[in-house]
C-alpha positions in Angstrom: 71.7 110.3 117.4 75.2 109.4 116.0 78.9 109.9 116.2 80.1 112.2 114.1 82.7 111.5 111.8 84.9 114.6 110.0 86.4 114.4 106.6 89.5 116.6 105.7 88.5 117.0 102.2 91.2 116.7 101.0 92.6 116.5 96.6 92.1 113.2 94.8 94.9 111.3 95.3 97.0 110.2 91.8 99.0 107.2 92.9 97.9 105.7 89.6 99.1 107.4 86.7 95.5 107.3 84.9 92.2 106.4 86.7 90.6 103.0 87.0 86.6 101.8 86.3 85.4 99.7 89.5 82.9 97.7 89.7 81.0 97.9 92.8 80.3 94.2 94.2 77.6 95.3 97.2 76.7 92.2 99.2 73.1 91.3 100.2 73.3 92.8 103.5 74.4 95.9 102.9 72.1 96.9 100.0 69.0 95.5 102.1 70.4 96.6 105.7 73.5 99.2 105.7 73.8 100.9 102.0 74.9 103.8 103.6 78.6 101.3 103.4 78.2 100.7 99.6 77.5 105.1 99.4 80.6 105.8 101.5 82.8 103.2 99.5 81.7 104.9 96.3 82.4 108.1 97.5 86.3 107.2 98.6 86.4 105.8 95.3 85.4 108.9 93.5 87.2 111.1 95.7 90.6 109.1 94.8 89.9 110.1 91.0 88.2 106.7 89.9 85.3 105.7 88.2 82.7 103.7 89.8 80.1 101.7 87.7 77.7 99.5 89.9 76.1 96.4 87.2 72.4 96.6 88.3 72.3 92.6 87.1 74.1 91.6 90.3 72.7 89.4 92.6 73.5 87.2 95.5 76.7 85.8 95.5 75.7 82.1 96.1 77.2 82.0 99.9 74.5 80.6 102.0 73.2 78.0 99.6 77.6 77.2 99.1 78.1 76.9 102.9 74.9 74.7 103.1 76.4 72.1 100.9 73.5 72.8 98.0 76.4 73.5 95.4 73.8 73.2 92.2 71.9 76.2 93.6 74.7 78.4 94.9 76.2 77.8 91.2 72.6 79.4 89.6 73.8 81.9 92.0 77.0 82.3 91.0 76.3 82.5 87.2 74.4 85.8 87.5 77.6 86.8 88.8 79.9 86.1 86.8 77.2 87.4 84.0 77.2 91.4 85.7 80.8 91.6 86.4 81.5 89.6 82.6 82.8 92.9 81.3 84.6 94.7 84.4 88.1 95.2 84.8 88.0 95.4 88.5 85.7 94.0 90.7 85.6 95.7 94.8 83.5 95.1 97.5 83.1 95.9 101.1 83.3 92.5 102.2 85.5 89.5 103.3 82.9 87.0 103.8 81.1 87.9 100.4 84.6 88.7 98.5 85.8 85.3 99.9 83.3 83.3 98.3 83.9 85.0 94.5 87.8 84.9 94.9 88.4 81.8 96.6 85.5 79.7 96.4 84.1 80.6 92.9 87.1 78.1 91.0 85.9 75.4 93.3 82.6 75.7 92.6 83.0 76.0 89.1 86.0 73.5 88.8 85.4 70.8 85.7 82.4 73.4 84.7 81.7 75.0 81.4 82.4 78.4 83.1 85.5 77.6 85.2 87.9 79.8 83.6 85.4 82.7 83.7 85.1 82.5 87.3 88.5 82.0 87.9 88.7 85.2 86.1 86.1 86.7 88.4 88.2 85.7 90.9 91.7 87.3 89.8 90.2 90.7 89.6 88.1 90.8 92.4 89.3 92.6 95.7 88.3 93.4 99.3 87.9 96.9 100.1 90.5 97.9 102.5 93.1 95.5 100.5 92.0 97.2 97.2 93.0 100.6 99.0 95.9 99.6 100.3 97.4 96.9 98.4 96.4 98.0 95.1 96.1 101.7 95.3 98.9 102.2 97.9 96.5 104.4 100.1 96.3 104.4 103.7 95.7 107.9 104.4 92.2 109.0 103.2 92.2 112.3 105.4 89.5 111.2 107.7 89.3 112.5 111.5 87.6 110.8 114.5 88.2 111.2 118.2 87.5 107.9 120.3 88.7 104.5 121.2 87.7 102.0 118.8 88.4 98.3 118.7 88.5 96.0 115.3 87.0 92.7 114.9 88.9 90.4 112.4 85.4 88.8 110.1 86.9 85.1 109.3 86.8 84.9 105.6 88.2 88.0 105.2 90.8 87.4 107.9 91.6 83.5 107.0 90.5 83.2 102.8 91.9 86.5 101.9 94.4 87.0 104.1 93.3 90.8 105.4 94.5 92.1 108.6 97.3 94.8 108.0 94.9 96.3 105.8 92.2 98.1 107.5 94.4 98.9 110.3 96.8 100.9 108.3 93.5 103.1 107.3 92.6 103.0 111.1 96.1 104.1 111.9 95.8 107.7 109.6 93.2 108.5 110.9 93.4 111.3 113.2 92.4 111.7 116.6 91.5 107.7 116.7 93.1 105.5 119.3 93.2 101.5 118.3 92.2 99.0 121.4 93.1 95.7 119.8 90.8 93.4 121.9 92.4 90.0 122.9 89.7 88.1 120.9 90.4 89.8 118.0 90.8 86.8 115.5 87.5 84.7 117.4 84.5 84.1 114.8 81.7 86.5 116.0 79.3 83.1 115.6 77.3 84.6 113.1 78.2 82.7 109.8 75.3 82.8 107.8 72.9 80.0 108.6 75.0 78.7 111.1 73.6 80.8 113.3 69.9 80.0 112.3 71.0 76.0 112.2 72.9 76.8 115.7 71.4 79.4 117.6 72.9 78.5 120.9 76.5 78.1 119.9 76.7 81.1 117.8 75.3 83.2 121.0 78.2 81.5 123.0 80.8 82.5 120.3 78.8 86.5 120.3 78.8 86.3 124.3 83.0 86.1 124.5 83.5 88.6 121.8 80.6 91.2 122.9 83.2 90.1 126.3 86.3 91.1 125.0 85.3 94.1 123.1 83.7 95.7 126.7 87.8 94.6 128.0 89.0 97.2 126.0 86.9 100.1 127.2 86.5 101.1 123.4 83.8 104.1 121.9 83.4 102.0 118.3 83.8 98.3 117.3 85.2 98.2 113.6 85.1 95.7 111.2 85.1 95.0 107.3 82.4 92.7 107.8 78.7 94.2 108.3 77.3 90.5 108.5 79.7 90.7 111.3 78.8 93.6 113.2 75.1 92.6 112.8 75.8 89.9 114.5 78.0 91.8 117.5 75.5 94.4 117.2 72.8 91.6 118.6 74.5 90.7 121.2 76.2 93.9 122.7 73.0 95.8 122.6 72.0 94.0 125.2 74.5 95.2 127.4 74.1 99.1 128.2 77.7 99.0 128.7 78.8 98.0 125.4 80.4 100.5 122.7 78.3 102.8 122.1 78.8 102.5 118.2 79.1 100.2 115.3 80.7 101.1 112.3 82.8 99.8 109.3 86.4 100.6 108.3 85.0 102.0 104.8 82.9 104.5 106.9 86.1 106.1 109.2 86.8 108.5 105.8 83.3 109.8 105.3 81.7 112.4 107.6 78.4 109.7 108.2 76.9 109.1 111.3 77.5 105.7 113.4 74.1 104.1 115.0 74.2 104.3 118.5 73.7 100.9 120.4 72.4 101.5 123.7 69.7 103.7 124.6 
């Protein structure tokens, strides 16, 4: 059982005068837990009149081993990395946290190494979905149509390292039929964070327990976010309440007729 999403089908869009050839950057998570994100983001892609390549020799991205303070292994990581995207000319994925950690955290990791200016290269063409779209591409309208209340959590590398938070609501804000519930916690870490939340388990279900809170304040249908990590998290915690949302779902996913997983029962 799902929530239906519509697409308006409408032409490829030509805001650039020729088309591009993106790499697709899919994070752990979503290849092991929610491809059907990394489908739909190829499929806006495509639709927009771009080519999408995806370089099978890409890996983890080094994160959990980078937040953990074992920099020598997140950097064997890393170098597999910058090895499958070596020869693209734009690199876009559908994640802050993920994103984050090539674009920002990639020239510290590699800073006084060997490979320093490659990932700093790494780095300069790599994008965030919704900022890709909209930043780079100048699209906010992808003619998508949902009817329902949906609130958007704000994932904290994405919202603090890349700076995205106009972004994905510009897409939520064409598309029609949806009404926007900004909850008050909006910008509160979810507590999920990796292996903070395995080294932490209480604190990080204190942090879930006032967002799961201030999502069921808004009286929303859907709880959006750019993050899956993020909404796996949220998705934990509010399922557990049979008055939560009854949907999860990612900003990427709002311009694809897919269906949404129902949370409660």
């Amino acid at each position: 059982m799902g929530v239906r999403l519509q697409a308006l089908h409408l032409p490829p869009l030509t805001l650039f005068p020729f088309p591009m050839r993106i790499s697709l950057f899919i994070p752990c998570f979503v290849d092991q837990i929610y491809p059907q994100v990394a489908w739909s983001v190829v499929r806006v892609l495509e639709d927009l009149g771009h080519q999408v390549d995806f370089p099978e020799g890409q890996s983890c991205c080094g994160q959990p081993p980078f937040n953990t303070g074992y920099w020598d292994e997140a950097r064997t990581a890393a170098r597999v990395a910058l090895a499958a995207f070596r020869d693209s000319e734009v690199v876009v994925g559908p994640s802050g946290s993920c994103v984050a950690m090539m674009k920002v955290f990639y020239p510290q990791l590699f800073k006084g190494d060997s490979q320093e200016l490659e990932a700093r290269e790494l780095a300069a063409k790599t994008h965030e979905f919704s900022s890709f779209l909209v930043n780079t591409l100048g699209v906010t309208d992808l003619g998508a149509k949902f009817e329902g209340k949906v609130t958007f959590h704000d994932g904290c590398h994405g919202l603090r390292e890349l700076g995205v938070k106009k972004e994905p609501r510009a897409l939520l804000a064409k598309v029609r039929g949806l009404e926007l519930l900004e909850m008050a916690e909006a910008e509160s870490c979810c507590g999920f964070g990796g292996t903070f939340a395995v080294k932490f388990p209480t604190i990080s279900t204190a942090m879930d327990e006032v967002k799961c809170a201030s999502i069921l304040e808004t009286g929303a249908d859907v709880v959006v976010s750019n993050d899956s990590s993020c909404l796996m998290q949220i998705r934990g915690m509010c399922s557990t309440n049979r008055k939560a949302p009854s949907a999860v779902s990612t900003s990427p996913r709002f311009s694809l007729p897919v269906n949404i997983p129902i949370l409660t029962p």
